[in-house]
C-alpha positions in Angstrom: -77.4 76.5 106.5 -76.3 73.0 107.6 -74.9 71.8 104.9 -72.3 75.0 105.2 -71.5 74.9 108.9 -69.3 72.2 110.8 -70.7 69.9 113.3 -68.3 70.2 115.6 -67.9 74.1 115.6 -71.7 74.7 115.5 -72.2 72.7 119.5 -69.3 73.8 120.9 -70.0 75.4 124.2 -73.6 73.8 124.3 -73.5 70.1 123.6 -69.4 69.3 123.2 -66.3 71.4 125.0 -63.5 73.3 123.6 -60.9 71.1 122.5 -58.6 73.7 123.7 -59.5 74.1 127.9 -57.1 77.1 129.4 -57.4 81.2 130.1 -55.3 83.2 129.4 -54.4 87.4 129.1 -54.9 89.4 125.4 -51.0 89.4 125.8 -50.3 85.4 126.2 -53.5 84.3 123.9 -51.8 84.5 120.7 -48.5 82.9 121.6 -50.6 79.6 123.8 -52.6 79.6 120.8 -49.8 78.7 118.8 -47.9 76.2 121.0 -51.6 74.2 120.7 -51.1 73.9 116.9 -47.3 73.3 117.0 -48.1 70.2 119.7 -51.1 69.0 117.8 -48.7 68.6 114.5 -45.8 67.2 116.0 -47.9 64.8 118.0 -49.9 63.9 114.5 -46.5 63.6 112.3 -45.1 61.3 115.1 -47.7 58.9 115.1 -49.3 59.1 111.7 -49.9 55.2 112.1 -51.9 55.5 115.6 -55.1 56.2 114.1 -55.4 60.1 116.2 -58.8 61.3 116.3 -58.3 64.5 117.6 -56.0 66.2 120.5 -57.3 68.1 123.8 -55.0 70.1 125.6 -55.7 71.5 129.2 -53.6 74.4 131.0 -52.8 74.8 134.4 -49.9 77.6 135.9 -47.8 74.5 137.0 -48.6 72.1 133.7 -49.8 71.2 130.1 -51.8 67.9 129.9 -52.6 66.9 126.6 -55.1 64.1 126.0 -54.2 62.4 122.5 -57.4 60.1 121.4 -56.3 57.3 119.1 -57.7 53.9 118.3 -54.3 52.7 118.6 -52.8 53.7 122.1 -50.3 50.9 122.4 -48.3 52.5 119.4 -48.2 55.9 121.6 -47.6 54.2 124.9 -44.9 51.8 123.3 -43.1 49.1 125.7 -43.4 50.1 129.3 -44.5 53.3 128.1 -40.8 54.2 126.7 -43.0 56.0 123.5 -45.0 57.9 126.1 -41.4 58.7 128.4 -39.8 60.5 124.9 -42.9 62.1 123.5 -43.5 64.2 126.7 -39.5 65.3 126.6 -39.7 65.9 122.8 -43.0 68.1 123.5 -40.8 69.4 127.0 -38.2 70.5 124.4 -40.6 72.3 121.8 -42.5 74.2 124.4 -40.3 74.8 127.1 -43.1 73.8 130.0 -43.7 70.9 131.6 -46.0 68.4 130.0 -48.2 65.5 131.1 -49.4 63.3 128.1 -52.3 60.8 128.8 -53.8 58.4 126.5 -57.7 58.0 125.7 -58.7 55.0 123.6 -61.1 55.6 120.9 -63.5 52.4 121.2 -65.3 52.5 118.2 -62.4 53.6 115.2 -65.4 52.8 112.4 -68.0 55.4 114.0 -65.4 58.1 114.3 -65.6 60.5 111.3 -61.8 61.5 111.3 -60.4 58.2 111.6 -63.1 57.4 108.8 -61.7 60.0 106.9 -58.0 59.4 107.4 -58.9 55.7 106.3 -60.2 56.5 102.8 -57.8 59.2 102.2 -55.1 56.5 102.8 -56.7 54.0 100.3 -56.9 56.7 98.0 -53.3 57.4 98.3 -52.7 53.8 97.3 -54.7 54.3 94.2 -57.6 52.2 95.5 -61.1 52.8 93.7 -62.9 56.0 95.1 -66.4 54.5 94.5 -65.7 51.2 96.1 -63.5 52.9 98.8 -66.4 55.3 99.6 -69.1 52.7 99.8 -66.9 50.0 101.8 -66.3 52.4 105.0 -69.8 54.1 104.6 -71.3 50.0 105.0 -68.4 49.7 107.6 -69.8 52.9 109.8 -73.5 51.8 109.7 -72.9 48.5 110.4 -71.2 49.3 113.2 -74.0 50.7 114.8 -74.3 54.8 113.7 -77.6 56.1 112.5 -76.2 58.1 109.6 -72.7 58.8 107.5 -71.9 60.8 104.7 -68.8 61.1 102.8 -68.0 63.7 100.2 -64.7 63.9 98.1 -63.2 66.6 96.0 -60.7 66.6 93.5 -59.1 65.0 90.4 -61.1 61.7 91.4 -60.0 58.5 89.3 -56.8 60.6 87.5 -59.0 62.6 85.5 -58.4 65.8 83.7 -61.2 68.4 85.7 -61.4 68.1 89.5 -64.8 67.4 91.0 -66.8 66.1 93.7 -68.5 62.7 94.8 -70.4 61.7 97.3 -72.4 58.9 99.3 -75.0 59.1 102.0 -76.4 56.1 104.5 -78.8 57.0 107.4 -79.7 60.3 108.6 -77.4 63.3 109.1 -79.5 66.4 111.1 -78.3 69.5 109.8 -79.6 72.0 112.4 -80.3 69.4 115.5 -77.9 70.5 118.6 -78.6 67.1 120.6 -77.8 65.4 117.8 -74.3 63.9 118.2 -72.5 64.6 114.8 -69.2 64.1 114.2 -67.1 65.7 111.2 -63.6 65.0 110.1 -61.7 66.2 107.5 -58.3 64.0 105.4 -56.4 64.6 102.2 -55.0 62.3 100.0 -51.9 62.9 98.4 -52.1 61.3 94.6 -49.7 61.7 92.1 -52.4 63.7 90.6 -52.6 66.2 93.0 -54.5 66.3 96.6 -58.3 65.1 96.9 -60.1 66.4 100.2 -62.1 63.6 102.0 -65.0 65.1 104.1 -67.0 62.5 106.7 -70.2 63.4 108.7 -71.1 60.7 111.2 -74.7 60.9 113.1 -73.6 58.7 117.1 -77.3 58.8 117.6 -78.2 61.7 120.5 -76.3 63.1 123.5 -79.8 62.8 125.7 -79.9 58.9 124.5 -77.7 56.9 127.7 -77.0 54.3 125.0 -75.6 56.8 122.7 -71.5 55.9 122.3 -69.7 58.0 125.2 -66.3 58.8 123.0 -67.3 62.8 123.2 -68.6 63.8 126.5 -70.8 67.4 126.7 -69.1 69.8 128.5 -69.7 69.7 132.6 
């Protein structure tokens, strides 16, 4: 069952909160849940370099604040926060509300499995070595201090003719623990050969341990 079910989906509401915090009517939902996906791309496409993890957006009457994670929060702040200043108008612009962006740094970039992901779909892009990619990052990620990884590509790996799928595994990845703080991301290289999908699990340790890395609180 584990092995078909994402992390992430499979605590939410018991061990990690929505990554989407608002209410709202059966006539508004649809339309709000929209504007989230159109604010989460723009803000990915207009800093593809700032190493994103993910995007929380929280909804009051009077405001939108949305919470951009990155590894790389000088690049979204920019000098004297003038990157900051244009983004919120740009995202004023597209929604039509008024918006409050704030920045959260992402400590450790090597234990979190999107940014893992977006890494060796990026050295894929540039025709790197899959096998070599692969095992670099997954050595990377446990040395760093996480107590499992596993990475799984699909597609026409190394320019060959059929597609298939790779993997490597370090550690321990719980399939079915709750407590267990497992992070998933998902990235896509685009090779001349067509797309290959990067899949990452990353095991933080637990959310019970006080030593466990804080990057994803459970909900209050």
């Amino acid at each position: 069952m584990g092995q078909k079910v994402r992390p992430t989906g499979f605590r939410t509401g018991i061990m990690l909160d929505w990554q989407s915090t608002w209410y709202a009517t059966k006539a508004d939902f649809a339309e709000l849940l929209i504007e989230d996906a159109k604010i989460r791309k723009y803000v990915k496409k207009r800093f593809g370099g700032a190493q994103i993890s993910k995007i929380r957006i929280q909804r009051t009457r009077e405001k939108v604040t949305v919470f951009v994670h990155s590894g790389r929060v000088g690049m979204i702040i920019g000098k004297k926060g003038t990157e900051v200043d244009k983004l919120t108008k740009e995202l004023e612009d597209l929604t039509h509300r008024h918006i409050e962006v704030k920045t959260v740094e992402v400590n450790r970039p090597e234990r979190d499995a999107q940014l893992v992901a977006e890494s060796i779909a990026e050295q894929l892009a540039k025709r790197a070595s899959f096998r070599r990619t692969m095992k670099k990052h997954i050595d990377l990620t446990m040395e760093s201090g996480a107590k499992g990884v596993k990475v799984l590509m699909a597609g026409r790996l190394g320019g060959s003719e059929m597609a298939r799928s790779e993997g490597g595994m370090a550690g321990s990845i719980p399939l079915s623990t709750l407590r267990a703080k497992v992070d998933y991301g998902f990235a896509e290289a685009k090779t001349a050969q067509g797309h290959i999908g990067v899949k990452v699990w990353v095991n933080n340790g637990d959310y019970l341990d006080p030593d466990a890395a804080p990057d994803q609180e459970p909900p209050p």
